[in-house]
Each structure stands twice: as structure tokens, then as C-alpha cells.
N, C-alpha and C positions, 0 to 999 in steps of 0.2 A: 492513419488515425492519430491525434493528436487528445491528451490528458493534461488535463490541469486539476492539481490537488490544493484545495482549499485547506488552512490549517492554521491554527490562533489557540490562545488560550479560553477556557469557556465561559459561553455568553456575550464573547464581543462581537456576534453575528455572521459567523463564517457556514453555518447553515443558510441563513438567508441571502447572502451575497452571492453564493456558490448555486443557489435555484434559479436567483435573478439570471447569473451569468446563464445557464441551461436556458432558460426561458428564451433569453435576447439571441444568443444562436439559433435554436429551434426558427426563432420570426424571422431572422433571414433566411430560411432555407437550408441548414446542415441539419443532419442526422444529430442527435446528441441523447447520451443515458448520462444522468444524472443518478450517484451511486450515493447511499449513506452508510460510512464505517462508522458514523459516530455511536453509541448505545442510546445517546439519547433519541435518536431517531425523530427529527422534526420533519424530514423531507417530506412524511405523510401529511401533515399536520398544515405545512406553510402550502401544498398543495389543495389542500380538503378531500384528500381521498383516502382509502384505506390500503397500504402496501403491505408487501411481506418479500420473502427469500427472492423469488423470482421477479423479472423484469415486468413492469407494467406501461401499457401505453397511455399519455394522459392526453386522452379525448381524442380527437384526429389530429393531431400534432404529429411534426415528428419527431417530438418530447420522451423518452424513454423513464421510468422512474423505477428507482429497485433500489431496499432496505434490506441490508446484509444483516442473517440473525447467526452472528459470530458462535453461540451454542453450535447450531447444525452443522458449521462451517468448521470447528474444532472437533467432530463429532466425526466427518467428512475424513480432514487430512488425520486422525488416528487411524482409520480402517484402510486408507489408502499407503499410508507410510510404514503402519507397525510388522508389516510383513516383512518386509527388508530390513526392518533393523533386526530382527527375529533373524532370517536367515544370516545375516552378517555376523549377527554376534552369536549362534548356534552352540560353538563351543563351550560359551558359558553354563549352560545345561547342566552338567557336569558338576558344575557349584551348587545349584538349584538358584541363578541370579535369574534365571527368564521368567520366575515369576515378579519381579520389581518391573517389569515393562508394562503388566493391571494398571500400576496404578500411577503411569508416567499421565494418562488424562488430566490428572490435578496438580500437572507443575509449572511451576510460574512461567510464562513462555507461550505456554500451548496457543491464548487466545490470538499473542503476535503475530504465532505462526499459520492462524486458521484463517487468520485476515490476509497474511501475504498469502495462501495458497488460492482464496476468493481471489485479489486481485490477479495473480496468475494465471486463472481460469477464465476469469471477466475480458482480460484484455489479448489472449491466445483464441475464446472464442467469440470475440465481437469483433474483434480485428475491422474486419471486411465490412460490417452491419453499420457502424457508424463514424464519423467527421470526430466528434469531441465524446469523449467522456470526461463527466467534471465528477471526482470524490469530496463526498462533505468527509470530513475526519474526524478523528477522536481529538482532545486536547492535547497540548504539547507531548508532554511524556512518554505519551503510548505511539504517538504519530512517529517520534522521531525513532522508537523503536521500531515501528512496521517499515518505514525506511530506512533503517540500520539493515536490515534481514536480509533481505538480499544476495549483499555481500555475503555478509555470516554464515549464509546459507550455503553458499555456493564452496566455501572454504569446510565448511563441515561435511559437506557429500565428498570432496577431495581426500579429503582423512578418513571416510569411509571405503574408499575406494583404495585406498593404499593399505588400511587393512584387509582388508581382502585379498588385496593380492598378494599380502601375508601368508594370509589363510591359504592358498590355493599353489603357491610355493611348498610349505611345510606338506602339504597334501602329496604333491610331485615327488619329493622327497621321501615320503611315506612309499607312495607306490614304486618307485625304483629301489628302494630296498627291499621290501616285500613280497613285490608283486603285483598281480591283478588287485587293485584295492576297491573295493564297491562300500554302498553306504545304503543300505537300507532295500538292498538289490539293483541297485543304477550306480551303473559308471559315473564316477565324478569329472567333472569338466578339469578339464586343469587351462585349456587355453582361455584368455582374457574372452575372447571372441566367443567362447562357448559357453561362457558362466552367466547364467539368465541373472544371477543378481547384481552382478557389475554392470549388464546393460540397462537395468532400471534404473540402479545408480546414474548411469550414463544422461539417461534420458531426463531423471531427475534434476541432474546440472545443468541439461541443455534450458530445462525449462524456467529454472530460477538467474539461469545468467542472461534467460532475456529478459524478465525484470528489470533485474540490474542494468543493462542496457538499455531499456527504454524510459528510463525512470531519469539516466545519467545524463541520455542525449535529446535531439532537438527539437525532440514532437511531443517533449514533458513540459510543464512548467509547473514550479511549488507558487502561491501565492500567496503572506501571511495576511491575517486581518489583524490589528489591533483599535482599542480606542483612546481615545486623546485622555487618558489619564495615567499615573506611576505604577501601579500593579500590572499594567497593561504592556505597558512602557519596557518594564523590567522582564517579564516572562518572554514578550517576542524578540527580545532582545538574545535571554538563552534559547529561543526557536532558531535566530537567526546564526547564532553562534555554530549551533547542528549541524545546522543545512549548510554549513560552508564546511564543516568539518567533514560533511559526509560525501563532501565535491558534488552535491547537486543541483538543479538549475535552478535561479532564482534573479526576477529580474524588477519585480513589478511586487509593493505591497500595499494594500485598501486600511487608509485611516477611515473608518467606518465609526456614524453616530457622530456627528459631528452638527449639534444643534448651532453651534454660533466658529463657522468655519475661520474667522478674524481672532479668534481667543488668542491670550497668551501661552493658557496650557495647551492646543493644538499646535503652537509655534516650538512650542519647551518639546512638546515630544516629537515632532519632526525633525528639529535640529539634531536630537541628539539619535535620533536611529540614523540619519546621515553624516553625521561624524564620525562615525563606527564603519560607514557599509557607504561610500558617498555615490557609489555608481547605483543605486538603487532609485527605481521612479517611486514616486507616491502617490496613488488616486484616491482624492479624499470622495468620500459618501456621504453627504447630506442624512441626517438622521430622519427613517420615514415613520409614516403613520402606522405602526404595528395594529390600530384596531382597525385596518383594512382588513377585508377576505383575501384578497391577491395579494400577498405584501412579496411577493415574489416579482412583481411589476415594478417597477420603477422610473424616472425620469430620465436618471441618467443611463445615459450609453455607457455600456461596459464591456462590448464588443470590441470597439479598437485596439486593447491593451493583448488579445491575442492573437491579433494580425502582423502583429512587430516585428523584425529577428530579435532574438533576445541576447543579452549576455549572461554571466554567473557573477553574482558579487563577488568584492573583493573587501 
């Protein structure tokens, strides 16, 4: 299974390039779920149908469609995760600090992390079901932060884990001076292998370091949109800057909206995102008729650009 993440600053059309691209796989014959992180969620809309959390088939295609409602998705990973932080940091009790973990729901973070646990889940259980998933994305900021996690992530379950095994030291300790030490009438684990919370932990890291891995390696690809003006110009510039800093794969970006392809300012902003980045291709997009129905159809073929081997900019 192979991912390509659409992602641009907003309104330069990385919703609609990202359906088109869905669309034009589907007609040759792959499986393809077309995902939307964005909040403004157009994927319904450039479709004409009505989606929500779960996947929806569009028409007898083998077109998949599904709008992440990041509330339920941050709603999701609290009930899934606040137990282990709960048992890991248990000792704190003692302080009365386990009740600050109420009101962790409202910290800046959560929505990050409710998008990378969607994608976690998306791509663990679709695996096998389809050829491409294509994600439409939020705007830069947030994007390059749901691709920052990963990592973060995987470094923050590490440091829970070696607290713990803190915790279950000082424990050992306890019971060899003591004795028989119980905790609520059960024997405490003291072995790595027997502590149901470190294997969640465990299991937690297996799951976000495949992210990270498949995010990093050869069956991803990021692909930015911008359009031929300076706000444009300047934002996927710091897009592009990310994505190289975060070592991820980028090979291919869409100058989209391009009414007069010969302009100087199409020339001014192509030169200068290849003077930066010169290993990078550009496939320009013709600016279409948004008062179509299907504007997710288009002229150009935009299939070949994920047939490639790619490289990572430099």
C-alpha cells in the first residue's frame, strides 16, 4: 500500500488536486481511500456527496472517501491512552496530581495527536484493503506538526517506559526489604515481561514507530501545492524547509492555478523554489473551471508522477 500526502498553504487547491489524483487512480483500476485531515473538509463537497468519520464508497468505483471528525478522533485516543498514563504515573496520587489528567482533553497538542492516532489506525487497518491512500491535509502549521509526531512520539513512550521501570525497581527494592509486598491484594509484577503496563507501552511504540517508518520510506510520498504568486511562494517555502528537516520524502510539487502558464510570475516562483531545493520536479496545473460539478475530473494526467522511483530533496 502506498500514501501520498497532499499539503500547501490554504486555498491554493491541495483539496482538489489530492480528489483529482484519487479520481485518476481509481480509473485505472487501483484500490484508492481518499482521506480528509483538513477541518475544512471539502472532500464532501468537490465530491457532491455527504461524508462523515467512516469510510464511504463513491458510487461503484473503487473510489473510497472518508472525512476525519478530529473531535471524535481526540475523544478516541484520551479514553484509549489516559489509562496508562494513569497507571504509569499512579504514584502521584499521593500528591492529589491525578486529578490534572480531567483536564489534559484541553491541551494544546490533543488535536495533533488525535490525527496521528486516525492516521495510525487508517493505515494498520486498511493496509491490505487498498493500492493508495491519498490525505488532503490541514494547512502548513498543523500538517508539519502531525508529521513531526511520530517521532515525538515514539521518544515520549521511551521515557515512559524507563520510568517505569523506575517505578518497578524501587518496587523490587521495597519487596526485598520488606517482604511479601501486595498492592491492593495482588502481587505486583516486578518482571519487565509481567508488567501489563509496559507491554502497552510496548505495543504503543510498535504502533507509532510504524508511522514513522512508513511516513519516512518508499511507499510515502508528501507532495506540496502552491500557486504562482509571493504569499504562496514564501509559505511553501517554510513547508518545504520542514519536510527536509523532518528527513521526509519529497520529490514532486503541483504549481496549481496557473491561468497564463508562460507568465513571468509563474517563471519568478519556479525559479526560486528550485534554487533552494533544485532536485525537485514541478507539475504545473492549468487553472480549471471551479463552476463544474466534477471539478475533481480534469485534463491532465496526474498518475504518472506516482509511478516514478522517487528521491528526497536536497
Amino acid at each position: 500500500m502506498k500514501t501520498i500526502f497532499f499539503t500547501g498553504k490554504g486555498g491554493v487547491g491541495k483539496s482538489t488536486l489530492s480528489s483529482a489524483v484519487a479520481w485518476q487512480l481509481a480509473e485505472i483500476g487501483l484500490r484508492v481511500l481518499a482521506v480528509s485531515f483538513d477541518p475544512a473538509h471539502n472532500l464532501g463537497d468537490i465530491y457532491h456527496v455527504k461524508l462523515g468519520h467512516r469510510k464511504k464508497q463513491f458510487g461503484k468505483t473503487n473510489l473510497y472517501l472518508q472525512e476525519m471528525d478530529l473531535e471524535k478522533s481526540a475523544a478516541e485516543y484520551m479514553k484509549a491512552n489516559m489509562s496508562i498514563l494513569q497507571e504509569v504515573y499512579s504514584y502521584l496520587t499521593a500528591f492529589n496530581m491525578d486529578s490534572y489528567f480531567d483536564i489534559l482533553k484541553y491541551s494544546p497538542g490533543v488535536e495533533e495527536f488525535a490525527a496521528l492516532t486516525s492516521m495510525q489506525k487508517i493505515l494498520e487497518e486498511e493496509e491490505h484493503n487498498f493500492d493508495f491512500i491519498v490525505f488532503d491535509t490541514p494547512p502548513t502549521g498543523l500538517t508539519l506538526r502531525i508529521l513531526a509526531l511520530p517521532r515525538i512520539t515514539v521518544a515520549w513512550i521511551d521515557r515512559l517506559i524507563r520510568i517505569r521501570r523506575e517505578i518497578l525497581e524501587k518496587r523490587y527494592t521495597i519487596h526485598k526489604l520488606k517482604g511479601k509486598y501486595s498492592e491492593e491484594g495482588h502481587k505486583l509484577a516486578y518482571k519487565e515481561s509481567d508488567d501489563n503496563v509496559i507491554k502497552k507501552l510496548y505495543v504503543m511504540r510498535d504502533r507509532y514507530k510504524g508511522v514513522e517508518t512508513h511516513i519516512q520510506g518508499e511507499d510515502n510520498r508528501i507532495c506540496v501545492v502552491f500557486n504562482p504568486d509571493y504569499l504562496s511562494l514564501r509559505e511553501s517555502e517554510r513547508l518545504l524547509d520542514g519536510i527536509h528537516e523532518l528527513q521526509l520524502p519529497i520529490d514532486t510539487i503541483f504549481h496549481n492555478k496557473l491561468a497564463d502558464p508562460e507568465s513571468d510570475a509563474a517563471r519568478r516562483v519556479e525559479d526560486a523554489m528550485l534554487k533552494k531545493y533544485p532536485r525537485l520536479r514541478i507539475e504545473r496545473v492549468p487553472l480549471i473551471d471551479h463552476t463544474e460539478p466534477a471539478c475533481y475530473i480534469m485534463d491532465k494526467d496526474l498518475t504518472g508522477v506516482f509511478t516514478r522511483s522517487k528521491t528526497h530533496a536536497e
